[in-house]
C-alpha atoms as one frame of an Amber mdcrd trajectory, in Angstrom:
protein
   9.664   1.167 -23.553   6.769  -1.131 -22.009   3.912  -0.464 -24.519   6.590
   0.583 -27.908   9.095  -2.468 -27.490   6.429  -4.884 -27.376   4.539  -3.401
 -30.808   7.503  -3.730 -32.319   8.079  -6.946 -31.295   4.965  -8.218 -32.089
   5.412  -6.619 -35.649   8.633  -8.634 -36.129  10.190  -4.704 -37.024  13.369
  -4.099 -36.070  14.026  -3.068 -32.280  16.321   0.344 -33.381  13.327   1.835
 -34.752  13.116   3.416 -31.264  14.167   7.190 -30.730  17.044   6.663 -28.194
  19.826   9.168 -27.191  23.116   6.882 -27.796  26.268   6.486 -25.224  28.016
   9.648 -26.227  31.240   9.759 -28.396  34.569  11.057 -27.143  34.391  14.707
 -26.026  30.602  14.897 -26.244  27.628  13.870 -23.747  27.907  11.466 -21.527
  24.202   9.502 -21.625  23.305   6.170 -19.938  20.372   4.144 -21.304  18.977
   1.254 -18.482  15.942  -0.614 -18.112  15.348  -2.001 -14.448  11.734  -2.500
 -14.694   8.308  -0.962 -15.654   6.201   1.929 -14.866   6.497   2.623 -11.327
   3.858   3.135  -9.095   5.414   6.661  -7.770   8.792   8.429  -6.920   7.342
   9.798  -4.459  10.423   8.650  -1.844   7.972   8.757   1.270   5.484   6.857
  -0.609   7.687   4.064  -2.484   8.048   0.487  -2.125   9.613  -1.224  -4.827
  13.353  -1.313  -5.633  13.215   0.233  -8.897  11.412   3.276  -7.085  14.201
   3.341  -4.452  16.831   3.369  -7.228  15.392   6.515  -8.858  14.601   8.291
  -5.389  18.391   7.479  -4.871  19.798   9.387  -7.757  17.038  12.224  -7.565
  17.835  12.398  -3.680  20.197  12.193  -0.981  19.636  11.364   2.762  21.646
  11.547   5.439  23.891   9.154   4.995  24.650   7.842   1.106  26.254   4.481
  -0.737  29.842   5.231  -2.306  31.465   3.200  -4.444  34.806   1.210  -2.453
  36.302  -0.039  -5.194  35.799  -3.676  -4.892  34.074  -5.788  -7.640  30.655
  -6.576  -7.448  30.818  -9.559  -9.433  33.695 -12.110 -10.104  35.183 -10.956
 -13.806  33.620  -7.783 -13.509  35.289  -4.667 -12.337  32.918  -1.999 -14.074
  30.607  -2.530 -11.036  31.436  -1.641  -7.406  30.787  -2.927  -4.317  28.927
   0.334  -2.160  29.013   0.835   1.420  27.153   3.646   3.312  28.845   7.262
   3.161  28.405  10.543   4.644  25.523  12.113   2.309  23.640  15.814   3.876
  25.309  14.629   6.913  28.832  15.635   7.245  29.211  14.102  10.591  27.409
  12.882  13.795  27.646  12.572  17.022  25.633   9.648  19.377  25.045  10.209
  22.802  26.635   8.337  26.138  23.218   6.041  26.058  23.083   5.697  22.431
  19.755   6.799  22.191  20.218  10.508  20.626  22.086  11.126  17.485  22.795
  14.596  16.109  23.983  15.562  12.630  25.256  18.420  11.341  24.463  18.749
   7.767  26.639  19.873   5.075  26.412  23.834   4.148  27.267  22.891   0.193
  23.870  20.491   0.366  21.422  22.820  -1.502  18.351  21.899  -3.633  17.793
  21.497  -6.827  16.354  25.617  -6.977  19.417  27.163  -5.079  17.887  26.816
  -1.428  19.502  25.000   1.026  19.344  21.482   2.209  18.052  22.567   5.932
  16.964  19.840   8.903  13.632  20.990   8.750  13.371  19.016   5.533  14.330
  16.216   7.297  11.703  16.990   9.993   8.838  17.122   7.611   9.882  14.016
   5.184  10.053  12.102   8.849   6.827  13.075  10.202   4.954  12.630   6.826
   5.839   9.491   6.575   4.722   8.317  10.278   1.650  10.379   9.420  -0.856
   7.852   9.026  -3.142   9.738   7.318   0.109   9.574   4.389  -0.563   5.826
   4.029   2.668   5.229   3.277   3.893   1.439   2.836   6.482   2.157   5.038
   5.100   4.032   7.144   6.124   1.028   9.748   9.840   2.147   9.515  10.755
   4.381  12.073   7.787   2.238  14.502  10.579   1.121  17.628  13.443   3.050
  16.572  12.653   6.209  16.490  10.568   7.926  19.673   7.051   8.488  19.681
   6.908   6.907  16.051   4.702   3.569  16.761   2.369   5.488  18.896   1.901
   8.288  15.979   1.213   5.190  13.830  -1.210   3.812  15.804  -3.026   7.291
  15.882  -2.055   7.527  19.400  -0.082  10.970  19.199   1.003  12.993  16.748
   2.637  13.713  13.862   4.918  16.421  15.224   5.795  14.826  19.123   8.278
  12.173  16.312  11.663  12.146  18.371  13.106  14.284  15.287  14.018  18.144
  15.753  16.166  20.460  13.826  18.052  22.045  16.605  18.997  25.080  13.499
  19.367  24.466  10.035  22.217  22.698   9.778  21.500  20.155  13.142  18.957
  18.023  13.111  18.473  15.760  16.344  16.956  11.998  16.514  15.838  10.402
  19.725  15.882   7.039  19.539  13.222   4.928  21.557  16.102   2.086  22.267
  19.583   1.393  21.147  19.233   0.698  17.464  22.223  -1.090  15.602  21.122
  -0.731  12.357  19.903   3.085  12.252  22.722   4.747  10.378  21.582   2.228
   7.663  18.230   3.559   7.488  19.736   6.864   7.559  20.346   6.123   3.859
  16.951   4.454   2.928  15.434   5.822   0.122  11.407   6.413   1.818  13.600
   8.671   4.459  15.286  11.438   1.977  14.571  15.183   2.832  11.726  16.768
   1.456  10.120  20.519   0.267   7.141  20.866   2.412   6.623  24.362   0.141
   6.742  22.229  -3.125   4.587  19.674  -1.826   1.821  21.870  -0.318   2.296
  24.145  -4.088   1.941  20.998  -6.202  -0.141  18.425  -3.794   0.096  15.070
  -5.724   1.812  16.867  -9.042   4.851  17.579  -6.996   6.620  14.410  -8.356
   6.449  15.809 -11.830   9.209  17.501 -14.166   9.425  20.871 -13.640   7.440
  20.860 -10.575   9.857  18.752  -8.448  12.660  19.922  -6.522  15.171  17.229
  -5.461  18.996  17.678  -3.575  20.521  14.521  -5.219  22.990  13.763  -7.709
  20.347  14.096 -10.675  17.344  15.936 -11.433  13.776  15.209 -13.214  14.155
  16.001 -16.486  10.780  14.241 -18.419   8.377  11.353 -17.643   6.793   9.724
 -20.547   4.638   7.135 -18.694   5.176   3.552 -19.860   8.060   4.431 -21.723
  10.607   6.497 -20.001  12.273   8.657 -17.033  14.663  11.438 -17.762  17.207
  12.954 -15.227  20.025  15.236 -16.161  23.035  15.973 -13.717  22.539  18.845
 -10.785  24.738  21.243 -11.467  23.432  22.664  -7.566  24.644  18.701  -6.556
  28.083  19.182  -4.002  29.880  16.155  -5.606  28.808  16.187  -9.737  27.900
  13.029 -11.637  29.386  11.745 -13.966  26.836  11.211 -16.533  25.385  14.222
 -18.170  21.918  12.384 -18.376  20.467   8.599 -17.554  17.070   7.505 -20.031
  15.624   4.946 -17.711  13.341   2.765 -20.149   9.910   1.198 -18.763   9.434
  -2.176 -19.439   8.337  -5.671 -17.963   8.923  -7.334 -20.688  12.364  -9.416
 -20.715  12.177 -10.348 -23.746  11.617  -7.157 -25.277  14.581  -5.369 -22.978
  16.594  -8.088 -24.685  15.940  -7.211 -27.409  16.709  -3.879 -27.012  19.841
  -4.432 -25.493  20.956  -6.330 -28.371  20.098  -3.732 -30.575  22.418  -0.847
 -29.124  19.504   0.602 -27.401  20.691   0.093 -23.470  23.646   0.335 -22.333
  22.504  -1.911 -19.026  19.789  -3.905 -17.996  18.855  -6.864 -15.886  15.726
  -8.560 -16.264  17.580 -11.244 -18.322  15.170 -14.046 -19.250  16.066 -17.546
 -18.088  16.165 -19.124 -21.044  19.200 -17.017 -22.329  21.496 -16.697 -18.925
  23.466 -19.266 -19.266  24.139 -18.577 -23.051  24.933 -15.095 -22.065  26.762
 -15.589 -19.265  29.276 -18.019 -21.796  29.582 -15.578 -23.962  31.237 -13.247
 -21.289  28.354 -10.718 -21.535  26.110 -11.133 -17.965  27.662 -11.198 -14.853
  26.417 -11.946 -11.476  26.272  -9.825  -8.282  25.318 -10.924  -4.895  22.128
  -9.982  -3.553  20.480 -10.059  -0.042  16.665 -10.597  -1.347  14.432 -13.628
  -0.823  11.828 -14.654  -3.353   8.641 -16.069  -1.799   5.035 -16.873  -1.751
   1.965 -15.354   0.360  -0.266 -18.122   0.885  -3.418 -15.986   1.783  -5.010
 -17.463   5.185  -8.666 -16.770   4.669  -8.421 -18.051   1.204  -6.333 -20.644
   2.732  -7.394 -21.165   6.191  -5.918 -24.314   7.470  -2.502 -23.988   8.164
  -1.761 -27.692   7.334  -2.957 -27.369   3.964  -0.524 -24.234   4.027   2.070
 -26.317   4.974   1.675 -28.539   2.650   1.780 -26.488  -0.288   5.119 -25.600
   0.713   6.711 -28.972   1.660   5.197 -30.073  -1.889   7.433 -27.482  -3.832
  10.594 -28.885  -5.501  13.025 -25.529  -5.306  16.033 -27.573  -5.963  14.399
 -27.799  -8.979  12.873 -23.663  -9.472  16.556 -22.900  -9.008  18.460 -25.216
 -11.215  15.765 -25.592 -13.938  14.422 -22.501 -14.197  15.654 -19.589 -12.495
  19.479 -20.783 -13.478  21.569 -17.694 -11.860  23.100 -19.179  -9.161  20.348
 -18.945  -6.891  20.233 -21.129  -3.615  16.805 -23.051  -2.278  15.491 -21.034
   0.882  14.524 -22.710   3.790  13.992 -19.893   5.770  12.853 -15.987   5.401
  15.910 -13.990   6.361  17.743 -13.921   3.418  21.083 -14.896   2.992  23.769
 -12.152   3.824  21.793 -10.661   6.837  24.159 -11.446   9.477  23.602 -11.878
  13.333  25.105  -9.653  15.988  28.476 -10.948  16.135  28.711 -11.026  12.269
  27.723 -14.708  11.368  25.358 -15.432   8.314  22.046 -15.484   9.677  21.112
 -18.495   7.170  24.254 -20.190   8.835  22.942 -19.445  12.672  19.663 -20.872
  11.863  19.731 -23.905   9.220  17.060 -24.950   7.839  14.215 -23.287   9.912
  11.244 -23.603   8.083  11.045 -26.911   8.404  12.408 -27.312  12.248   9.249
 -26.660  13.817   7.503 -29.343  11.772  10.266 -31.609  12.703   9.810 -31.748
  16.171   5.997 -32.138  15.823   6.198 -35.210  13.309   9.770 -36.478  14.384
   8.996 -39.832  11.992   9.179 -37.595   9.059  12.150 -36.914   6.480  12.289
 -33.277   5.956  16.009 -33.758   4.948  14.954 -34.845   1.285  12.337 -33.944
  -1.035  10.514 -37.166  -1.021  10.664 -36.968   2.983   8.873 -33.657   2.427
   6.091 -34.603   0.037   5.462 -37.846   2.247   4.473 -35.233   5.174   3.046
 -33.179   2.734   0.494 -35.363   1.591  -0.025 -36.753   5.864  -0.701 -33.038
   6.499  -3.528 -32.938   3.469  -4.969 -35.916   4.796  -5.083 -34.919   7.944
  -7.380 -31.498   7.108  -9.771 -33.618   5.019 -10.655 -35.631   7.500 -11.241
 -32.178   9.706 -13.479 -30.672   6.694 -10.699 -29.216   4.507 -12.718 -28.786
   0.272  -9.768 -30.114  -1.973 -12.340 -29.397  -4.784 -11.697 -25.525  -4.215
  -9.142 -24.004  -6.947  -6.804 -21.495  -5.677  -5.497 -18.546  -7.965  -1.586
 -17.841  -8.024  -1.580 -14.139  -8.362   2.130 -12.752  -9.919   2.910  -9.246
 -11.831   3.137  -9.807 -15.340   7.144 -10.929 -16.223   8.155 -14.350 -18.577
   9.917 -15.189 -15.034   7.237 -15.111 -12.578   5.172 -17.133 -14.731   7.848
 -19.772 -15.172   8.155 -20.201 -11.358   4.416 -20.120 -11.138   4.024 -23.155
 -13.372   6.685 -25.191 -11.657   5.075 -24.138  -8.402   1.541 -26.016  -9.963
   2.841 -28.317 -11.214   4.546 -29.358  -7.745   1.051 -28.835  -5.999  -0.762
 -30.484  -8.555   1.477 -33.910  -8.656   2.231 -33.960  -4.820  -1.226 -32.516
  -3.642  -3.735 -33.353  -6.287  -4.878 -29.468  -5.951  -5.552 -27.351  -8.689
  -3.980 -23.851  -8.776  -4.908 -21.202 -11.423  -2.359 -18.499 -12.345  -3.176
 -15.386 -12.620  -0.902 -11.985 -14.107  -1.708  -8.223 -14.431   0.301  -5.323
 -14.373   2.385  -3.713 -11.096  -0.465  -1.918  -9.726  -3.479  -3.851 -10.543
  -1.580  -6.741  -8.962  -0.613  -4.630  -5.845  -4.364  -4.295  -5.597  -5.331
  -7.771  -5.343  -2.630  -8.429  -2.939  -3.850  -5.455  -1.109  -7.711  -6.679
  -1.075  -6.883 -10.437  -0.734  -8.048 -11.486  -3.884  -5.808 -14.615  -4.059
  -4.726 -18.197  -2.964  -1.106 -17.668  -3.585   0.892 -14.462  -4.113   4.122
 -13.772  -5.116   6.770 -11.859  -3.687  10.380 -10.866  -2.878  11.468  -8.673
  -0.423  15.364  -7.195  -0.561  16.581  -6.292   2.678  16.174  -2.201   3.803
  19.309  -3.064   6.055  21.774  -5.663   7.144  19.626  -7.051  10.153  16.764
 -10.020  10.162  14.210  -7.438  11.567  13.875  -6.116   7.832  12.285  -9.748
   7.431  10.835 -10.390  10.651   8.677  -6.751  11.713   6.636  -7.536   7.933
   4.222 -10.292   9.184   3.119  -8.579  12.372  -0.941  -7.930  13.122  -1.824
  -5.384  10.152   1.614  -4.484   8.670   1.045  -3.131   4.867   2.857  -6.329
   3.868   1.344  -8.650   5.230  -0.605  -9.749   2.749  -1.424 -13.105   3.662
  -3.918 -11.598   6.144  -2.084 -13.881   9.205  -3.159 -12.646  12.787  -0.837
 -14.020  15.566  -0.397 -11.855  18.726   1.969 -13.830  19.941   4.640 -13.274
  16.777   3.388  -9.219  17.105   4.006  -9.042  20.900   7.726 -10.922  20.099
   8.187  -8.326  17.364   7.901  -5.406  19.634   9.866  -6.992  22.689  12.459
  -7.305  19.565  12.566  -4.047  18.854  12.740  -2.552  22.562  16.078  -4.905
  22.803  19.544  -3.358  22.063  21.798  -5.012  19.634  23.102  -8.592  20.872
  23.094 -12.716  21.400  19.218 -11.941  23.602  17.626  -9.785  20.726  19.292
 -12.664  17.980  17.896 -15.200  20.089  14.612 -13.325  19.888  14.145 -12.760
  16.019  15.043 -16.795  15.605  12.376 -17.776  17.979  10.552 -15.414  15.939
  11.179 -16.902  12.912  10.259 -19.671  13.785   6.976 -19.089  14.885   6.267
 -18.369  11.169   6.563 -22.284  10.313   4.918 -23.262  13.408   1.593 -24.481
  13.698  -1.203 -21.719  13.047   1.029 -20.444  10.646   3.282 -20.871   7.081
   1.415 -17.717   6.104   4.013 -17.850   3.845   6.404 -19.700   2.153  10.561
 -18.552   0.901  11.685 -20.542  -2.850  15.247 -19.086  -2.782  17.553 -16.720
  -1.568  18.337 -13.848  -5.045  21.708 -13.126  -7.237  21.701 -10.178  -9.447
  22.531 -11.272 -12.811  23.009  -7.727 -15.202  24.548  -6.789 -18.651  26.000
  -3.955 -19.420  28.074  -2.902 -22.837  29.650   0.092 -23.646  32.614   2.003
 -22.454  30.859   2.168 -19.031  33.040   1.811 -15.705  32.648   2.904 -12.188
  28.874   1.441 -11.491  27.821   1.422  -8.066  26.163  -1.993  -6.513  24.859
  -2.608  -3.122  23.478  -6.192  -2.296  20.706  -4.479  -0.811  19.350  -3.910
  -4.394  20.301  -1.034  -5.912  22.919   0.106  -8.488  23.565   3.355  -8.903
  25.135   5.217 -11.749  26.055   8.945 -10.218  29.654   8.224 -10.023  29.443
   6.057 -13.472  32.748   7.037 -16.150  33.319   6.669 -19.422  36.247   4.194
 -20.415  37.981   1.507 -18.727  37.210   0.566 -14.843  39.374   2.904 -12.464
């Protein structure tokens, strides 16, 4: 509970004070208690954008295709959680076209909704369109732009809404034209932002349609009660074709670790994983956190108005120690990034994109100053400092103090003062950190209202365009404000390319650009692991390393 767990921890009272259903006994209730992260912004699926949104939307919904358990562990001495890899879901089956450029799926006739009516492709249809609409403003609004017809063009207000290359052919067929050859569409078939929707429950409810009793969902779980800031309710379907196996899952709202700790401790999760740094390694000696691979890079926005010479950009991030961030304070087993794509992402013919490239953040800088070290961390801060120097003598104000913006969490912060303190004793330049809460931070990403701002983004799907398409000319996350027309124009010549060695070539040349000169509109620390606890007789969690566990096929008792 985000505003509860922290009274009572600031009371020094005793965490099981809260009112919390309890893992059931033998022959009674199966109930899961978790805590992934705060309040979210909305479960709206079209309208989400954080991976604790996505994780609800997954067990309230179910797209096209699905992630299923296989059976292998997610993490080594672990076998309660389970590797997932993507499943028939409404879609029974498909069929792709000679060209590869229309799919059609014929949907299941035990998919029904929450209500009794069935799961029909018109849903899909309108979920689709809505979020290309751009008068939706959704963040991802973006994802169908290149891979699905028409879709950029509705974007760009250009056509509309209804001309999307989607159609249900009946109820049960629903076609998709693709504008090119797309190898990673079946994965976005299972994205959260793209589950079917009620148009009638929308248009009934307007923004109240995400509330319990008003929302109607098709997935594994339904909505059940929201207590804002403190919890979200869902109870098994009993309209769902394949049932859960928990009867109910409390998910707590909190972004405070060290009150989910504390809670954990106390009996009053079953599973969590917002573990604060301090106590990993203790935990993980005492057998109780584990850690899971994850395909998620942690990095910052460096905001180019605020920060408008690209040198000084530059050296910001040559100045930042992350051997140091990930031995010293993270302490999970993450690995120093030197590059956006995250590790996992593979290439065409199945080699680690992180592998294919090297260090690429720092090759462009290479061959411009070809005297300089960029091999070792003094190498870097030498440059760093020859890059300062040179924008003072062009102008650059040292005097002007930049504001690290982060959302409020004990481990944000601790990266943020490592990250000034790097600055500060390689650069001489002051940085002031700055937390608020999810949304009010959101905002002043959104309006530009910082220096520095922090982010991770966990791949949508196993390709480097998940990465690459985010910095074009006015993409929603784009927050560093960066303009380059030449990085937009490669984008889209990327995504008119079919899958191959031309269109890999094409996203390293474009990720390159992003550490050439003009840019470094950003900068990557380190490449994610998942650690997570959970207790309890608890088997049979789900796990993708896309980000997302899921507990609809969860059992009681040992692993299976």
């Amino acid at each position: 509970m985000k505003k509860a767990l922290s009274l009572v921890l600031a009371l020094g009272m005793a965490v099981s004070t809260m009112s919390a259903p309890a893992l059931a006994e033998e022959g009674g209730e199966f109930n899961i208690r978790a805590c992934i992260a705060s309040e979210p912004e909305t479960i709206d699926p079209n309208l989400e954008n954080t991976v604790d949104a996505a994780v609800y939307s997954m067990h309230l919904f179910e797209g096209l295709m699905k992630y299923t358990n296989n059976g292998e562990p997610a993490a080594e001495g672990d076998d309660r959680v389970q590797l997932m890899d993507y499943d028939y879901g409404v879609a029974e089956s498909y069929d792709v076209s000679d060209d590869d450029l229309v799919y059609t799926f014929h949907l299941r006739d035990e998919a029904v909704w929450s209500d009794g009516e069935p799961v029909t492709a018109q849903d899909f249809v309108y979920s689709w369109q809505r979020i290309v609409n751009p008068e939706t403003a959704a963040t991802y609004g973006y994802i169908l732009n290149g891979v699905v017809k028409n879709a950029s063009a509705i974007q760009a207000g250009e056509m509309e809404p209804s001309e999307l290359g989607v159609v249900a052919i009946d109820d049960k067929t629903l076609e998709v034209t693709l504008e090119t050859e797309c190898p990673y569409f079946i994965g976005l078939c299972a994205f959260a932002a793209l589950m079917p929707l009620r148009q009638d429950v929308i248009e009934e409810y307007g923004t109240e349609w995400t509330t319990p009793g008003n929302m109607v969902s098709n997935g594994a779980f339904v909505l059940t009660d929201w207590q804002h800031d403190n919890y979200i309710e869902m109870s098994r379907n009993d309209q769902y074709y394949d049932p859960a196996g928990p009867d109910k899952i409390t998910w707590y709202l909190s972004d405070s670790q060290s009150a989910m700790l504390a809670a954990y401790e106390a009996g009053e999760y079953d599973f969590f994983y917002d573990v604060p740094t301090d106590q990993i390694s203790t935990m993980k000696d005492a057998g109780q956190l584990f850690t899971a691979d994850q395909i998620c890079t942690y990095y910052l926005h460096l905001h180019c108005d605020n920060i408008p010479d690209w040198r000084v950009r530059a050296a910001i991030a040559l100045s930042i120690d992350r051997e140091n961030i990930v031995e010293n304070v993270t302490q999970a087993g993450q690995t120093p990034a030197t590059g956006v794509v995250a590790a996992g992402i593979t290439d065409s013919e199945g080699t680690n994109w992180v592998d294919r490239v090297g260090d690429i953040m720092w090759q462009p800088l290479a061959e411009m100053y070809p005297d300089a070290d960029l091999t070792t961390y003094s190498g870097r801060c030498d440059l760093a400092v020859q890059l300062l120097d040179e924008a003072v003598a062009e102008g650059y104000d040292t005097s002007t103090t930049m504001t690290y913006e982060y959302n409020t969490s004990e481990a944000h912060k601790a990266i943020a003062e490592a990250v000034q303190a790097d600055v500060a004793n390689v650069l001489g330049l002051e940085i002031t950190l700055h937390n608020s809460e999810w949304q009010t931070y959101q905002d002043n990403l959104n309006e530009g209202e910082f220096g520095l701002g922090r982010m991770a983004w966990s791949a949508d799907y196993n390709d480097a365009i998940t990465y690459i398409e985010m910095f074009t000319n006015g993409n929603s996350y784009n927050y560093s404000n960066w303009v380059s027309d030449e990085y937009t124009a490669l984008v889209e010549e990327i995504k008119s390319l079919p899958g191959g060695e031309e269109r890999d070539a094409k996203m390293q040349e474009a990720e390159a650009l992003l550490f050439s000169e003009g840019g470094f509109s950003i900068t990557p620390l380190y490449f994610y692991v998942q650690p997570y606890c959970l207790q309890g007789e608890i088997s049979n969690v789900g796990w993708t390393p896309l980000g997302y566990f899921s507990f609809i096929h969860a059992t009681q008792g040992a692993a299976e």
